[in-house]
C-alpha positions in Angstrom: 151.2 115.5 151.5 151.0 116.5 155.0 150.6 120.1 154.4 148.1 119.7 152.5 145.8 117.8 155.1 146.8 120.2 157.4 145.2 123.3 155.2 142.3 120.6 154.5 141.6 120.3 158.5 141.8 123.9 158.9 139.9 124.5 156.4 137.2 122.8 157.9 137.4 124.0 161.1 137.2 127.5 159.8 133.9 126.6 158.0 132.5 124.7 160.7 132.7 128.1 163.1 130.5 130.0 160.3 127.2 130.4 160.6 126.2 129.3 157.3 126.5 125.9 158.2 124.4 125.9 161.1 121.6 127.8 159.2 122.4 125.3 156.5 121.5 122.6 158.9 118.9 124.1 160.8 117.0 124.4 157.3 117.7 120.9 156.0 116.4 119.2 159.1 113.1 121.6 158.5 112.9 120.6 155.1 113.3 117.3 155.7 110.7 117.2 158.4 107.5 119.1 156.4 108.7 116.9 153.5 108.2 113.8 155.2 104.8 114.9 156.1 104.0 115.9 152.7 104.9 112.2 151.2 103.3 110.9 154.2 100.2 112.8 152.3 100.4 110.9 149.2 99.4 107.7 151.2 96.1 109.4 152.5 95.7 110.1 149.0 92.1 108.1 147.2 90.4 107.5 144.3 86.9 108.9 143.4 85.5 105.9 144.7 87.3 105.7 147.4 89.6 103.4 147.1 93.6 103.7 148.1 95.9 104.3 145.3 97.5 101.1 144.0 101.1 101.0 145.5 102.9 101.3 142.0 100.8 105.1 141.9 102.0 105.7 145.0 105.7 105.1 144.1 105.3 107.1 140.8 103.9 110.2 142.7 106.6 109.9 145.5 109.3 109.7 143.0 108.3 112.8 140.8 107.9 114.8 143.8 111.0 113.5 145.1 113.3 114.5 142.3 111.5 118.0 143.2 112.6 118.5 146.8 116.5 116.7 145.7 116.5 119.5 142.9 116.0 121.8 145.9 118.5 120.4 147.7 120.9 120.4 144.7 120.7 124.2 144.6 120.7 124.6 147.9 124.3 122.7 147.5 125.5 124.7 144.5 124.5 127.8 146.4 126.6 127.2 149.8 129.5 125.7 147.5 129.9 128.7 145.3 129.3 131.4 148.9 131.7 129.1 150.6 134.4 128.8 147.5 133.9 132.2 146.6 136.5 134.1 149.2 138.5 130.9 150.2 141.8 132.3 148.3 140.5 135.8 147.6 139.4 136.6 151.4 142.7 135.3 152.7 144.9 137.4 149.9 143.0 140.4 150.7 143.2 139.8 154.7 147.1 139.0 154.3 146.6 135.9 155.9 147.6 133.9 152.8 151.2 136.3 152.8 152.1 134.8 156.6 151.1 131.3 155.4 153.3 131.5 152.3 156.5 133.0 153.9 157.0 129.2 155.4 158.0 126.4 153.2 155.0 125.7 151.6 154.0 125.8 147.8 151.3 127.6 146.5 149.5 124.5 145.0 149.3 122.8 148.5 147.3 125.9 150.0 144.9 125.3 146.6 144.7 121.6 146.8 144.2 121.6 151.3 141.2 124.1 150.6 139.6 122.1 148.3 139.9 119.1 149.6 138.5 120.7 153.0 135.6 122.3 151.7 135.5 119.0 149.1 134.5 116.7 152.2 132.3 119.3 153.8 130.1 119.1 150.6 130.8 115.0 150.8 129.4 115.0 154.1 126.2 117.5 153.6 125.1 115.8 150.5 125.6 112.3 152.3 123.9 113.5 155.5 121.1 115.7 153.7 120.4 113.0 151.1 120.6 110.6 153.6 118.1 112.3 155.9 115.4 112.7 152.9 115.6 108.9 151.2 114.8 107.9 155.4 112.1 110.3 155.4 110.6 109.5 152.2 111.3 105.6 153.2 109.2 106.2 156.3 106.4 108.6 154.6 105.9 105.8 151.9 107.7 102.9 151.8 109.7 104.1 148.1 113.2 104.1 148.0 115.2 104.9 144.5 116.1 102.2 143.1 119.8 104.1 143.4 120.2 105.1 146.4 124.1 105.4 146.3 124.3 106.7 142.7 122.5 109.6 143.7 124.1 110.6 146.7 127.1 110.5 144.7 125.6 112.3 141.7 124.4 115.1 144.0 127.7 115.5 145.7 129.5 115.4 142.5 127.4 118.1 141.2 128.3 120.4 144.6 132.1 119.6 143.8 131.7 121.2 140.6 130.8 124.5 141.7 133.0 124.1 144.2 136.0 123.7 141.8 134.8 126.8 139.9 134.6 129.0 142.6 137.9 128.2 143.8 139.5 129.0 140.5 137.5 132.1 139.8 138.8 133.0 143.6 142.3 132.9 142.4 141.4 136.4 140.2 138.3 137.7 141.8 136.9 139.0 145.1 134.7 136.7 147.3 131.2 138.3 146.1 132.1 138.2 142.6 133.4 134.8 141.9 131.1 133.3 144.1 127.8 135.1 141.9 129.4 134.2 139.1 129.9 130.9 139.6 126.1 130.6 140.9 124.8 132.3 137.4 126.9 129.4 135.5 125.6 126.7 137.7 121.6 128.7 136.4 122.5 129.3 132.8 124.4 125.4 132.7 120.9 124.4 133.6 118.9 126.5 131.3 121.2 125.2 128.4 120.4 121.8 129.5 116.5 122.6 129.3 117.3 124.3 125.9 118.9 120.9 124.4 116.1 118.5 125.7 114.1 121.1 123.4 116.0 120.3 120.8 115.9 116.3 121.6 112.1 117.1 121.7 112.3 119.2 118.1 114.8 117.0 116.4 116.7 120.0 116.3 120.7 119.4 116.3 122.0 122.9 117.0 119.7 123.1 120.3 120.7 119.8 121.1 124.2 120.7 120.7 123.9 123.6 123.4 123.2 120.7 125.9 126.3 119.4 124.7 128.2 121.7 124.9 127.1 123.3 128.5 128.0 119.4 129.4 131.0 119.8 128.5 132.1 123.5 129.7 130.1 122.9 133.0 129.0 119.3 134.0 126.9 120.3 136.5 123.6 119.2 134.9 124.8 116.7 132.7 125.5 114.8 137.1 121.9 116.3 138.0 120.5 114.2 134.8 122.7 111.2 137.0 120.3 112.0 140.0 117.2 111.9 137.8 117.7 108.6 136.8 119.0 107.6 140.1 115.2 108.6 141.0 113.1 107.4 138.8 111.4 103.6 139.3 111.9 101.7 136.0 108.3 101.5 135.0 108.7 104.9 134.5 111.8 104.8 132.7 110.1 102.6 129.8 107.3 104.7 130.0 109.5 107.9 128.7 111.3 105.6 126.5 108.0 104.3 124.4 107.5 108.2 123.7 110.4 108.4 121.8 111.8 112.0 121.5 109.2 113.8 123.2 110.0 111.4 126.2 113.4 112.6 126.5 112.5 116.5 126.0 111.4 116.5 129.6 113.6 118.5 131.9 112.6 116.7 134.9 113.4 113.2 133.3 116.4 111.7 132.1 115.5 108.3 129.8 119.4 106.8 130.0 122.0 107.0 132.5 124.8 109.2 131.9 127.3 107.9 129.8 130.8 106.0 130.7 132.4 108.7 128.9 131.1 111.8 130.2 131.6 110.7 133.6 135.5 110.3 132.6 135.2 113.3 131.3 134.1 114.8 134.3 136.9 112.9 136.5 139.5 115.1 133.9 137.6 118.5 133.7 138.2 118.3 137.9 141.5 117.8 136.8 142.0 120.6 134.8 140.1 123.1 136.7 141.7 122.1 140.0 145.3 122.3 137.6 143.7 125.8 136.4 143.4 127.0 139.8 147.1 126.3 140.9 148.6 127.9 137.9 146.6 131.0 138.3 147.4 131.0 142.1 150.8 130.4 141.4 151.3 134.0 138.8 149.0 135.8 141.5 150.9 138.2 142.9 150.2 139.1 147.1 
C-alpha cells in the first residue's frame, strides 16, 4: 500500500506545480464572485407593480440559474480531469520516466492505482472547494441553499472521477492530446445521448429512451449530473415536473427522481472495471 500513496503524493505535487491549476482557481474564484452578484440581482428583481418577488419565486429562479453556473462548473471539471488524465501514463512512457520508476520493485498496477488516486483527491478537493465556494455565494446572494447540499458536491465530484478514470485508461494506449480529446468528446456525446433519451421519455418513444440508457451505462457521467439536478431543485418544483407527466421528465435541465440505488452500484463497479481495465492494459504495454 505504501507505494501506492507515495505515487498518489507525487502525483499531486506534480499537478500542483502546473499552471492549470492556478488558472483553474484564479477562474473559479471569478466565477464565483460575478455569480454572486448576479443572484444578488434576483432579489432587486420586482413585479409590475412594484412589489418584491414572493420568496418561494425567488428560490425557484435562484435554483434554475444555479443548476446553470454548477453545469458550468461540471465541464469545467470534466475538462481539467480529462487534460490532466490525458498524459499521466502516456507523458511519463514517452519521457522514460515511467522505465526508471519501474526498474525498482514496484508493480505496474501500483503506478496506475497512486496516479489515480492522486489526481482522484485533486478533483475531490476542487469540486468540494468550488462547489463549496458557489452554495456560500448563492447562500449570501439570496438566502437559497439546495436542499442537498452534500449529495451534490458528491454527485459533481463523482462525475469528475469518471472522466478521470477514462482518461487514465485511454492513457495506457494513447498520447496525452489524444486520449485526453477523446475522453472530452465522450463526456459531450454521453450528454447529448442523455438529451436524446429525455426526448424519447417526452415522445413515449422506447428506442430513444433506450440511448439514455445505454450512454448510462457505457459512460455514467450524466446519468451523476441528473444526481446534481435533483440535488438542486427545491421540492415544489419537483411536484411541479412530476404533475406533467412525461413531458415533465423530457427536460434536460430537470431530473423528476433521484438516481436509482442500482445505477449508483453500478457506477461503484464500472470504476472498478475501468480502473481494472487500465492496469491490464498498462501491464501488456510495452516501454
Amino acid at each position: 500500500m505504501l507505494p501506492m500513496l507515495v505515487i498518489a503524493r507525487l502525483t499531486v505535487q506534480e499537478s500542483s506545480r502546473r499552471r492549470l491549476l492556478l488558472a483553474l482557481l484564479i477562474l473559479t474564484l471569478i466565477v464565483v464572485g460575478v455569480s454572486a452578484w448576479g443572484f444578488n440581482k434576483i432579489t432587486t428583481v420586482t413585479r409590475s407593480d412594484g412589489t418584491p418577488l414572493p420568496p418561494e419565486q425567488v428560490s425557484l429562479i435562484t435554483s434554475q440559474l444555479l443548476i446553470v453556473v454548477t453545469f458550468m462548473f461540471s465541464g469545467v471539471l470534466a475538462l481539467s480531469a480529462a487534460v490532466v488524465a490525458g498524459p499521466l501514463i502516456s507523458g511519463e512512457v514517452e519521457s522514460g520516466l515511467l522505465l526508471s520508476m519501474l526498474a525498482r520493485p514496484l508493480r505496474r498496477s501500483e503506478v496506475v492505482i497512486g496516479k489515480w488516486l492522486g489526481l482522484a483527491a485533486l478533483v475531490a478537493v476542487y469540486a468540494a472547494g468550488a462547489g463549496g465556494l458557489e452554495l456560500a455565494a448563492v447562500d449570501w446572494a439570496t438566502g437559497y441553499l439546495p436542499p442537498h447540499p452534500v449529495e451534490l458536491l458528491l454527485f459533481v465530484a463523482a462525475e469528475g472521477l469518471v472522466l478521470l478514470s477514462l482518461g487514465m485508461l485511454l492513457s495506457t494506449r494513447l498520447s496525452g492530446i489524444t486520449a485526453g480529446v477523446i475522453a472530452l468528446v465522450a463526456w459531450l456525446m454521453a450528454w447529448i445521448a442523455g438529451v436524446v433519451g429525455d426526448i424519447g421519455t417526452g415522445l413515449q418513444n422506447q428506442a430513444l429512451q433506450n440511448v439514455g440508457v445505454v450512454s448510462h451505462l457505457l459512460l455514467p457521467s450524466d446519468g451523476l449530473w441528473r444526481g446534481a439536478i435533483y440535488a438542486m431543485e427545491p421540492d415544489t418544483l419537483i411536484a411541479a415536473m412530476r404533475a406533467l407527466g412525461t413531458a415533465g421528465r423530457a427536460n434536460p435541465f430537470a431530473a423528476v427522481d433521484p438516481p436509482p440505488i442500482e445505477f449508483l452500484a453500478w457506477v461503484a463497479l464500472w470504476f472498478a472495471i475501468v480502473l481494472g481495465a487500465s492496469i491490464a492494459s498498462f501491464r501488456t504495454r510495452e516501454i
